[in-house]
C-alpha positions as CSV (number, residue, x, y, z in Angstrom):
1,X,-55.4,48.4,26.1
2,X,-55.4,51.9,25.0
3,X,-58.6,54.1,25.9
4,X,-61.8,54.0,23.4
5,X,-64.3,56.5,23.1
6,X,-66.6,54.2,24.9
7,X,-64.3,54.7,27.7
8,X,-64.4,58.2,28.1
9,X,-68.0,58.3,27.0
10,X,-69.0,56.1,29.9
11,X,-66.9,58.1,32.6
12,X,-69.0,62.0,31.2
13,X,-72.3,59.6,31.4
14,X,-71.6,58.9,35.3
15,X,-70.4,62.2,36.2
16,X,-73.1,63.9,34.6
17,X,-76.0,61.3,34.3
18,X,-76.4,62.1,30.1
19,X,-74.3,61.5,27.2
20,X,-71.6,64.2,26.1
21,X,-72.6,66.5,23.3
22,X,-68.7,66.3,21.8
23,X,-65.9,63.7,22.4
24,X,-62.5,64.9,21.4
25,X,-59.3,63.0,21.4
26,X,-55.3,64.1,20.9
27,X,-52.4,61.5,20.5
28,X,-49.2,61.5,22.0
29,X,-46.2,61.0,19.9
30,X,-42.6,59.1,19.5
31,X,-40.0,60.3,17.3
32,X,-38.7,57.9,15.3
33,X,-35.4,59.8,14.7
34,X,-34.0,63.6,14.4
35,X,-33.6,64.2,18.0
36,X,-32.8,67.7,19.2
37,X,-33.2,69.2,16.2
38,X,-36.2,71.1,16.7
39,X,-34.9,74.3,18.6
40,X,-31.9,74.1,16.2
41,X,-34.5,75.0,13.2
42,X,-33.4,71.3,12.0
43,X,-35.6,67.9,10.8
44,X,-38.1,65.5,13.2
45,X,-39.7,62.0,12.1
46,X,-42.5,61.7,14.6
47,X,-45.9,59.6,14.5
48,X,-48.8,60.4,16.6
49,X,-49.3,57.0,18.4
50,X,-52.5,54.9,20.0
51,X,-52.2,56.4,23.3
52,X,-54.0,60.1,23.6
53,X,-55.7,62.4,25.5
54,X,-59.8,62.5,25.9
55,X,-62.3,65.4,26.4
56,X,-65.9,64.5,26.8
57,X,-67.6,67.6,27.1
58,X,-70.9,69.5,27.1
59,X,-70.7,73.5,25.7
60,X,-72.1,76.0,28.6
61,X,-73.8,78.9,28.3
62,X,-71.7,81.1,30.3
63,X,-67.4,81.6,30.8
64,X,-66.7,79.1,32.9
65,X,-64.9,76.1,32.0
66,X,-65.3,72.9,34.4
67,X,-63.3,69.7,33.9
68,X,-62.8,67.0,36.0
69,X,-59.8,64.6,35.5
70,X,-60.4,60.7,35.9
71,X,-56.5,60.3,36.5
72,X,-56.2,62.7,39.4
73,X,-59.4,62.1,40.4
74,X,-60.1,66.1,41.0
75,X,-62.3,68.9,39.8
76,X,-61.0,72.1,38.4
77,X,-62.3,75.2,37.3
78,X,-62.1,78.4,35.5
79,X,-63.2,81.6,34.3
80,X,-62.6,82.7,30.3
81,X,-63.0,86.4,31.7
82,X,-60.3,86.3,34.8
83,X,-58.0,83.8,33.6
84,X,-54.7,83.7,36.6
85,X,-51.9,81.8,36.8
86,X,-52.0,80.0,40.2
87,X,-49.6,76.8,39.3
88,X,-52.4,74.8,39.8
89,X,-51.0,71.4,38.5
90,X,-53.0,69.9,35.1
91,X,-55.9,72.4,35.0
92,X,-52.7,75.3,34.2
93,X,-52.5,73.9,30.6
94,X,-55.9,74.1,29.7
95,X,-55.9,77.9,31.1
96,X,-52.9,78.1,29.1
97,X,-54.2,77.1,25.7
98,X,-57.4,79.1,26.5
99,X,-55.1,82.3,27.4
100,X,-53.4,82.0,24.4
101,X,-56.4,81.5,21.9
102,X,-58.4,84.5,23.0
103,X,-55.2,86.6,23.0
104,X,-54.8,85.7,19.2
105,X,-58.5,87.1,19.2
106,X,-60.9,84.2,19.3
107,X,-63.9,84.1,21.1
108,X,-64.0,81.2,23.7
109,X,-67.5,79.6,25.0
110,X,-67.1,78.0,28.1
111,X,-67.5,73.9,28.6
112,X,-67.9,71.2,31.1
113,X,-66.3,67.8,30.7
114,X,-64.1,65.1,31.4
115,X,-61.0,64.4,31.1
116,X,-58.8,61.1,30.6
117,X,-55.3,60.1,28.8
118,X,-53.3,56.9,28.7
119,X,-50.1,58.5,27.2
120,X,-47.7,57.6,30.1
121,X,-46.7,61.1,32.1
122,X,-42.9,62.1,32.2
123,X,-41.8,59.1,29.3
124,X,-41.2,61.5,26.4
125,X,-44.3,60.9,25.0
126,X,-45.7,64.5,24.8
127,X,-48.5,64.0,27.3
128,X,-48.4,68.0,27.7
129,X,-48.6,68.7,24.1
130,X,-51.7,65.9,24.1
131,X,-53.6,67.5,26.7
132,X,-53.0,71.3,25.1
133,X,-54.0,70.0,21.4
134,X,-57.0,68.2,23.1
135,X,-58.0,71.7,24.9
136,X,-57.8,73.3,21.8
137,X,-59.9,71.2,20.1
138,X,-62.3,71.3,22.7
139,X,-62.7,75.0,22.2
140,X,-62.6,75.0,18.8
141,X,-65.5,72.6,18.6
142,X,-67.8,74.4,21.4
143,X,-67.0,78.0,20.4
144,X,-67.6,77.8,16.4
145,X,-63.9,78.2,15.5
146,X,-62.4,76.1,12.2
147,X,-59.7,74.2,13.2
148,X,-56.2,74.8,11.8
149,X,-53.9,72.3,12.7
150,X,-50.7,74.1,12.1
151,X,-51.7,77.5,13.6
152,X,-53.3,75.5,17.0
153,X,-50.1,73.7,17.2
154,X,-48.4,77.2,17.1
155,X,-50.6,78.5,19.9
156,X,-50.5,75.2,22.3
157,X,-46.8,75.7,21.7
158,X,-47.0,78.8,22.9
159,X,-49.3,78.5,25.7
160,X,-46.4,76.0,27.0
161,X,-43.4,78.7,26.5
162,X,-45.4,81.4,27.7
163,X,-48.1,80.0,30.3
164,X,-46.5,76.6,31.6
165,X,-42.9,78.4,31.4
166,X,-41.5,75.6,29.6
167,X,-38.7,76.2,26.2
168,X,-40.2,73.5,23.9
169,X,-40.3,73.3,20.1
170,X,-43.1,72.8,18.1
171,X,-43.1,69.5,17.4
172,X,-44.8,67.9,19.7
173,X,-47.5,70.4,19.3
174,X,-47.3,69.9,15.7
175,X,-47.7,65.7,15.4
176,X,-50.2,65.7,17.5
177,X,-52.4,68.2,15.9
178,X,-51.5,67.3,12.2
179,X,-50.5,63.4,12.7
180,X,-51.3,60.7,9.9
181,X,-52.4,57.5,10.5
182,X,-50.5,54.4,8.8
183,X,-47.2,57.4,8.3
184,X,-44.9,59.3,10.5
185,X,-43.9,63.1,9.1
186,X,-40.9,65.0,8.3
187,X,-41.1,68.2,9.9
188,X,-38.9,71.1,8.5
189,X,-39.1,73.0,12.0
190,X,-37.8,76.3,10.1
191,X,-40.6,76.4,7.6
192,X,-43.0,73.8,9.0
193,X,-43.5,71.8,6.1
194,X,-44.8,68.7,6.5
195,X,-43.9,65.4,4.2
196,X,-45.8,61.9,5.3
197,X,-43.2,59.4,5.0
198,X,-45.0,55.8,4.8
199,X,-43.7,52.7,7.5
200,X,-42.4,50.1,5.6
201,X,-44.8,47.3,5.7
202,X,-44.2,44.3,8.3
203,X,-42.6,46.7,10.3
204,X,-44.2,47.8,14.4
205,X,-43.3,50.4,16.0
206,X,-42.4,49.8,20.2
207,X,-42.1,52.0,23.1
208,X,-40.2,51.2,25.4
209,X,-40.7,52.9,28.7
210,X,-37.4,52.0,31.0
211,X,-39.6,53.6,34.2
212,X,-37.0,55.7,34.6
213,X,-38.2,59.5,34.7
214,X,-36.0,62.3,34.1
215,X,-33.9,64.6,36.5
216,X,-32.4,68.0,35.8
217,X,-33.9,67.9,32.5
218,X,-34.7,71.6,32.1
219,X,-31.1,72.8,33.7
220,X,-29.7,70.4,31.0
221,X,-31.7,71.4,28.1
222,X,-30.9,74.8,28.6
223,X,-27.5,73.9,28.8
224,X,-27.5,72.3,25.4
225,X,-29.8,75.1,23.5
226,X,-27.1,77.5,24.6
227,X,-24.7,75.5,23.5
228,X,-25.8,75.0,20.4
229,X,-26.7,78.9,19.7
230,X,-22.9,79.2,20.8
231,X,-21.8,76.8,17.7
232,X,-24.5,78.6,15.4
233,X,-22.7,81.9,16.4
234,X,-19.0,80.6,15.2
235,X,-20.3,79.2,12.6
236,X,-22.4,82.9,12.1
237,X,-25.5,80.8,10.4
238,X,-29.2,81.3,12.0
239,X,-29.1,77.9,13.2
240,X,-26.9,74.9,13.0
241,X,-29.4,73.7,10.5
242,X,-27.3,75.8,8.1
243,X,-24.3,74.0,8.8
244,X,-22.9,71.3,6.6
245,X,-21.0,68.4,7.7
246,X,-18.6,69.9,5.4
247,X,-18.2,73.0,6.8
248,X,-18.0,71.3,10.1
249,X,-15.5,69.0,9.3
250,X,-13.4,72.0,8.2
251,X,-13.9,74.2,11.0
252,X,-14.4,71.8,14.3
253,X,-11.0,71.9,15.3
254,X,-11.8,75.4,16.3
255,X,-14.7,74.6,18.8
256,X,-13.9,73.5,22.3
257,X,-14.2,69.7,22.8
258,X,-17.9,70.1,24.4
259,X,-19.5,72.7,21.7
260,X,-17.6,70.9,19.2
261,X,-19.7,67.6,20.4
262,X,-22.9,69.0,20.4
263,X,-22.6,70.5,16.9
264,X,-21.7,67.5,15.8
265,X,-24.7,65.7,17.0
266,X,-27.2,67.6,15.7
267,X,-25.5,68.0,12.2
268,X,-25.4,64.4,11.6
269,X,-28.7,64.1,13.1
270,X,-30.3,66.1,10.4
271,X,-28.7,64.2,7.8
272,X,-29.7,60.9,9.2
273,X,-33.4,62.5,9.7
274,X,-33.6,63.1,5.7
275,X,-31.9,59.9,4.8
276,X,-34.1,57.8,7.3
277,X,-37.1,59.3,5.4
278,X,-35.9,58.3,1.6
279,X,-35.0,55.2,3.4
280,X,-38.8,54.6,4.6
281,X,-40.3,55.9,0.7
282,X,-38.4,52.9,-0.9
283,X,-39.1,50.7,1.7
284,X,-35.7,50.3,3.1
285,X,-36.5,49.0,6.6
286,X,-32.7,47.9,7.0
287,X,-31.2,51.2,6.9
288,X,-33.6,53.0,8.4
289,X,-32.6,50.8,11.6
290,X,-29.2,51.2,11.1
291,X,-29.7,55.2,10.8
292,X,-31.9,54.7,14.0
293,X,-29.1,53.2,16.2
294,X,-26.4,55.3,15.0
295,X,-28.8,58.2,16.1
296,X,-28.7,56.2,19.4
297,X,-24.5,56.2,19.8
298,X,-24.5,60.1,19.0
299,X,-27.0,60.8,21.6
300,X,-25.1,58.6,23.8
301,X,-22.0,60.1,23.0
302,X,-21.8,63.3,21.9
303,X,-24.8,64.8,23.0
304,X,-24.7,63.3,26.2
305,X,-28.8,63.3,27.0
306,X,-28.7,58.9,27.4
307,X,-29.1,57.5,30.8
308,X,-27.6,54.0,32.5
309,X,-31.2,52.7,31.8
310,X,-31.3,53.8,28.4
311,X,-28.3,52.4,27.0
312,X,-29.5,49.3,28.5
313,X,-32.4,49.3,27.5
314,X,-31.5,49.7,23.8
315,X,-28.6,47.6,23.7
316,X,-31.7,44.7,24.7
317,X,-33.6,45.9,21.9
318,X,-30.6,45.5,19.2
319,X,-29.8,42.2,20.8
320,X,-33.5,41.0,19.1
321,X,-33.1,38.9,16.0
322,X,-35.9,40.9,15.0
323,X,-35.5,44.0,15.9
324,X,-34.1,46.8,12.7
325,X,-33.1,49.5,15.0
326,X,-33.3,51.1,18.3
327,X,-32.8,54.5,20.5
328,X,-33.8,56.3,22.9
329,X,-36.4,59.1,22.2
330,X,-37.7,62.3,23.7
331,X,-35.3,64.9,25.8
332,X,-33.4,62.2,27.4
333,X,-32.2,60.7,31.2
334,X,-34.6,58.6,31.6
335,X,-38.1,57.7,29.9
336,X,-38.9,55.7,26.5
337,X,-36.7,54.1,23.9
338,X,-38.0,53.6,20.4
339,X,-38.2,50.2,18.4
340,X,-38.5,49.2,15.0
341,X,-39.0,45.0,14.6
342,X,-41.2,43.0,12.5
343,X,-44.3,42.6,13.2
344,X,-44.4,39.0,13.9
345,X,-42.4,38.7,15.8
346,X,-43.1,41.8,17.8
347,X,-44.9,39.8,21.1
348,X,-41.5,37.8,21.6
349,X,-39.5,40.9,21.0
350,X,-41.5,42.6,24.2
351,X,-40.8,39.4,26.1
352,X,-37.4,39.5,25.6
353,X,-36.3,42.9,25.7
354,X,-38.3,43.5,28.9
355,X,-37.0,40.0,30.5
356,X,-33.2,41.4,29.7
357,X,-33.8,44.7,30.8
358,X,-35.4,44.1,34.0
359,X,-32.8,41.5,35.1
360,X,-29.6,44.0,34.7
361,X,-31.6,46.9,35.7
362,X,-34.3,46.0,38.4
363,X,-37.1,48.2,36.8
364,X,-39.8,46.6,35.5
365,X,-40.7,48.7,32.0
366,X,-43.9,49.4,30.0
367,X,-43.8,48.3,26.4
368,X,-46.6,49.6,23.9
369,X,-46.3,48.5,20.2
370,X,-47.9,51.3,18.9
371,X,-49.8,52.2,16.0
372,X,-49.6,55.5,13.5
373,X,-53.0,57.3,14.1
374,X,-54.4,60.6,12.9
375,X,-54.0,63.9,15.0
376,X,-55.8,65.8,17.3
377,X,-60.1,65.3,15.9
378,X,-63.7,65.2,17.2
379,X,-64.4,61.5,17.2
């Protein structure tokens, strides 16, 4: 079961012998499809699930911030006035989001609290992007500031490029911030515009986590942004979200086989992104399945960011009489696959796919048939 309030309530009142003054909470998020297409300026479908990040906290009257983590079991500390980067492990986020926020010139109180999270670590879930919208909502609440959704998902973003040293985009930062419950969103990642796009009725969504976590994902990443800046280049457009498949088609004899691949990919990607949203507005549950495995094969295949587990364990979920549409979701080699099935038949479809994929693969995976919910909020 995911974690309650009550939960994270009761784990502040041990700790601290009283009740929390706030509780705040930020989801983790799938993608249902439009996958490396963020840092290409191009179009995302997530949903902010059922599984988050939880602060229960107290404001203090000084600069120090003092959080305790039930899943590493491990006090950390900090001051708002001498804020270092010492690659201390979990605490570095929340110095991170606090870094950035007073350098866009708010003024931080300092806090005590607990901290807990059931969004699973390493599975593409954004647990990072959790944990930074959480921190900033923390120190929104304590230190008087209105929350923005869009410009705190800006500065967690941010504090992960800049602090944490990691090359993300902003949508992980963005769905879990500005999430809706019952819809996923389009998000223009040029503009930021954001369009709720309504799952069809009967329909759950599943996570499927293969327990596979992923190697050499930042060396490949890199790999792929550069390769994609390298196609935007010929193509001399901002971003391959300028491209057409037209002028692709005309021109993609031009590329070498690799850049020519990767272009590909996240030009039909986008496409499938906008039609997989007119296909969710009508109630089309079909083709939005369809769309969703034909992301799959062009991840598999010309993108090259599937894994052995992976392919396996989406080839089980397309096997299900019940399932609409499969892939896998988040950066790639290794993690989570995503799901669309009916909803009643959604416990036998978790039997089954995790039977079949355990017997060809050994691993024994995490399912989660997840709900839409709200972003990051004080509960």
């Amino acid at each position: 079961m995911p974690l309650a309030k009550k939960d994270i309530v009761a784990y502040f009142t041990e700790r601290f012998g009283q009740p929390p003054t706030l509780v705040v909470r930020a989801p983790g998020r799938v993608n249902l499809i439009g996958e490396h297409t963020d840092y290409n300026d191009g179009f995302v479908l997530p949903l902010a699930i059922d599984r988050a990040v939880w602060i229960a906290l107290r404001p203090r009257s000084d600069c120090r911030v003092k959080v305790y983590s039930i899943d590493y079991q491990e006090a950390r500390e900090f001051d708002l006035a001498n804020l270092k980067h010492e690659k201390a492990g979990w605490i570095e986020y929340l110095k991170g989001v606090a870094w950035c926020l007073q350098d866009a010139g708010m003024k931080l109180q300092g806090w005590e609290g607990v901290l807990a999270g059931d969004v699973p670590l390493g599975a593409g879930l954004s647990s990072s992007a959790a944990l930074e919208m959480a921190t900033a909502r923390a120190f929104a609440a304590v230190s008087d500031i209105a929350w923005d959704a869009v410009a705190q998902a800006k500065l967690g973003q941010r504090s992960e490029n800049k602090w944490i040293g990691v090359n993300c985009g902003i949508m992980d930062q963005l769905i879990s911030s500005t999430g809706l419950a019952g819809h996923a969103t389009l998000i223009d990642c040029r503009s930021l515009e954001l369009q709720p796009a309504p799952l069809p009725a009967g329909v759950a969504v599943v996570v499927l986590d293969t327990a596979t976590r992923r190697g050499l994902v930042d060396s490949a990443y890199n790999e792929r942004r550069s390769q994609c800046e390298a196609a935007a280049a010929f193509f001399q457009v901002k971003a391959l979200r300028d491209v057409t498949m037209a002028m692709f088609e005309a021109k993609s004899g031009q590329l070498d086989a690799t850049t020519c691949c990767r272009a590909r990919h996240v030009i039909s990607e986008d496409d499938r992104t906008i039609h997989a949203v007119e296909a969710m507005r009508r109630g089309d549950i079909a083709t939005l399945g369809r769309l969703m495995n034909e992301s799959h094969a062009s991840l598999r295949d010309d993108y090259d960011v599937s894994s052995d587990a992976l392919n396996v364990m989406v080839e089980a979920a397309q096997a299900h009489k019940a399932c609409y549409g499969a892939r896998m979701t988040g950066a790639g080699f290794g993690g989570c696959a995503v799901a669309i099935v009916r909803v009643d038949a959604a416990d036998d479809f978790v039997a089954a796919t995790s039977s079949a994929y355990q017997a060809k693969t050994g691993h024994k995976p995490a399912v989660y048939v997840c709900s839409a919910t709200d972003g990051a909020a004080l509960v």
